[in-house]
N, C-alpha and C positions, 0 to 999 in steps of 0.2 A: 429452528423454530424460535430460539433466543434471539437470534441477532437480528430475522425477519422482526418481530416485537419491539425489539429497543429502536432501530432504524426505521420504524415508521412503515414499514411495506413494503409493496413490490415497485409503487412508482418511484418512491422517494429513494432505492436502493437501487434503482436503473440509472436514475437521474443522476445518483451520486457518480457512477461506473462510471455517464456517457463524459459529464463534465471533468472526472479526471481526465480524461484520454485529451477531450478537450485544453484542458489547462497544461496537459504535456508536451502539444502541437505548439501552442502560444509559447511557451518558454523555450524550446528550441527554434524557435521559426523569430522570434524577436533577440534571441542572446545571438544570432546567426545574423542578424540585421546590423546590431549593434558591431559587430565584431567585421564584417565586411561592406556595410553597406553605407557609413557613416564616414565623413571625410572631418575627421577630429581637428586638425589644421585649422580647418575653416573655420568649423562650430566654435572652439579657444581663441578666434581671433587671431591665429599665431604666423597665417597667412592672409594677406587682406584678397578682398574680392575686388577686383576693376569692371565695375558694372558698366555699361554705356548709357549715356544720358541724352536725348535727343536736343541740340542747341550747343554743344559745345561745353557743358557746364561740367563741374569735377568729378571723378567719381567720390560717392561716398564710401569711403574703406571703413566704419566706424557699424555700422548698421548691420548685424547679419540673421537672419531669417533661419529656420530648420530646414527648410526646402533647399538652399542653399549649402546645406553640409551632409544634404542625402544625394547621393552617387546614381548616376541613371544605371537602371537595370541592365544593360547588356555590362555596362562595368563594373555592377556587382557582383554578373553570376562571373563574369571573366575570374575575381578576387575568389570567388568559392572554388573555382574549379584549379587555380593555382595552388591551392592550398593541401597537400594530403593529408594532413591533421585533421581540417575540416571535416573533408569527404569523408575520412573512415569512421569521425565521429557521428556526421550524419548521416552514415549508413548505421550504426550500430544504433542510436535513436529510431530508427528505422523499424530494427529489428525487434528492435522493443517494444515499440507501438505496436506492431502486429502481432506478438504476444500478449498484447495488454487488451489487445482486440480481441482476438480467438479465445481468450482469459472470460471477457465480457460476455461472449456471447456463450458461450460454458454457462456461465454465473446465470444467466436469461431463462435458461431451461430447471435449475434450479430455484430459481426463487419462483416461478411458475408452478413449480412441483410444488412448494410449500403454502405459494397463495392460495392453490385447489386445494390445500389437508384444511387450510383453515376456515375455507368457506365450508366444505362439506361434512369435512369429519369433527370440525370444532364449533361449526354455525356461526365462526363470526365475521360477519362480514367486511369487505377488505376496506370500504368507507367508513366502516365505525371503529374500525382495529385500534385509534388513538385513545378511544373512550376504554378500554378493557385496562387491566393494569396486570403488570408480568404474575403477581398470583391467582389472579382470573383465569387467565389462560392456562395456567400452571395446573389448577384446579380442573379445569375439562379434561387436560391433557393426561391426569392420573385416572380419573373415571374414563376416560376412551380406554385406559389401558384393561381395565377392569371388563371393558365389554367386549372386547377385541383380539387382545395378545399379541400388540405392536411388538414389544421386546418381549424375546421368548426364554431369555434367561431368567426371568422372574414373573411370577403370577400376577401381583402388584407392585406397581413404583411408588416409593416416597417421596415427598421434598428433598430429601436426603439424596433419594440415587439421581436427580436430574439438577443439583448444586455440581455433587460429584464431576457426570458428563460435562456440565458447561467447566467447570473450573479447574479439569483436571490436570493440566500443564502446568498452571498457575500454583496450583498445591503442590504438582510438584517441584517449580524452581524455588516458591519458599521453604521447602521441606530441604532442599539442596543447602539453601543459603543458611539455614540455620545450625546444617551440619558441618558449615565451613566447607561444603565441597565444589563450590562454585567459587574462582578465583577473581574473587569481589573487594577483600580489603587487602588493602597494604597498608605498609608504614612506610612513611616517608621521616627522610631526616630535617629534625627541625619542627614539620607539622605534628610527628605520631601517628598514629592508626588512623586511614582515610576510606571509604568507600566510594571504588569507583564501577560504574555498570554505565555505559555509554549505550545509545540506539543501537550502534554498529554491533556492539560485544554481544548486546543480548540478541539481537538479532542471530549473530552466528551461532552461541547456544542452541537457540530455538531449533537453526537447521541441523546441527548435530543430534540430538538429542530428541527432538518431537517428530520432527515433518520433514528430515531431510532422506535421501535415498539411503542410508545407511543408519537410521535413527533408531530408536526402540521401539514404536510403534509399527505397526501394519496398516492402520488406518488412524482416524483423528481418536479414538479413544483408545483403544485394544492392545495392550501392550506384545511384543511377541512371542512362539512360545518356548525359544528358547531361554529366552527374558526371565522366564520363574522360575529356571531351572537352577538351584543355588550349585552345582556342579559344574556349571559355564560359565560362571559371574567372572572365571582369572581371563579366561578365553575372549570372553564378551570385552572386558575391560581393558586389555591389550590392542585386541580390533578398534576399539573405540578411539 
């Protein structure tokens, strides 16, 4: 329901999914141009071209065009299918696009599910969704609770318990970081104490630890219930 709200909707949140997949195609289908379909020789001058000129006249070796240093397609695909580096890579782009597709169309029945809670159970409609602000909706979403008993763990929700839900990773890798249990800083010689957290690193965190098949959770909030058991925390933390 957060992230429908802050992204604008179900169009603007399809549009984003289809354009990715879109800009995925473009980047391997042009880095794959680049890399076989381009006669570099040519394009750097490094090779001159001998054009023919009707009358006898010289060729111009000085003058070289883009069309001129793209390679005709049967000798481009020739270059891809020489190449096993290629192929395996453009098979495994492949592979990924078709995950990033099946991913997509997951995502479509989802955010369908949430644009019907918010037309029907929240009355707002999916044209005016820009006009609400995240404690408007936050605001209906506690009083639906009150009439309804969406979460059955609690009679009423606070501001409190639905910061909680959205932010709960989050509180947890800060709650990590500040116990030093996240291996964030070093010292380097020379500079002293540095903090470093790369995309890649926190990335792999996140799969250990939140959402990966072996993580702590069960699902996106729910920790599991071996998880609170403080008599498996040597067990848990060995497996881990």
């Amino acid at each position: 329901i957060y992230h429908f709200h802050q992204k604008n909707g179900f169009a603007c949140m399809m549009l984003s999914d289809v354009f990715e997949l879109v800009q995925f195609l473009f980047v391997v289908t042009f880095t794959t141009f680049l890399l076989c379909c381009v006669d570099y020789d040519v394009l750097f001058a490094n090779r001159p071209l001998n054009h023919s000129h009707a009358g006898g006249a010289a060729p111009d070796r000085s003058k070289v065009t883009l069309p001129d240093a793209v390679l005709p397609a049967p000798q481009c695909a020739q270059r891809i299918r020489a190449s096993g580096w290629i192929i395996f890579l453009l098979v495994m782009a492949a592979v990924f696009w078709l995950y990033r597709l099946v991913k997509v169309l997951c995502s479509l029945l989802s955010y369908w599910e949430i644009r019907t809670f918010y037309i029907k159970a929240l009355n707002i409609p999916s044209e005016g969704l820009c006009n609400y602000s995240w404690q408007e909706v936050q605001a209906r979403l506690i009083s639906l609770q009150r009439q309804q008993q969406m979460c059955v763990h609690k009679r009423e929700l606070t501001e409190l318990d639905i910061y909680h839900r959205i932010l709960r990773f989050k509180n947890y890798t800060v709650a990590m970081v500040n116990k030093s249990l996240l291996p964030v800083r070093f010292r380097l010689p020379l500079l002293g104490p540095v903090v470093f957290l790369t995309q890649g690193l926190k990335y792999n965190l996140e799969l250990l630890l939140f959402w990966g098949p072996g993580s702590l959770f069960q699902n996106k909030w729910s920790l599991r219930p071996q998880c609170k058991r403080a008599g498996a925390r040597r067990e848990l933390a060995r497996r881990l």
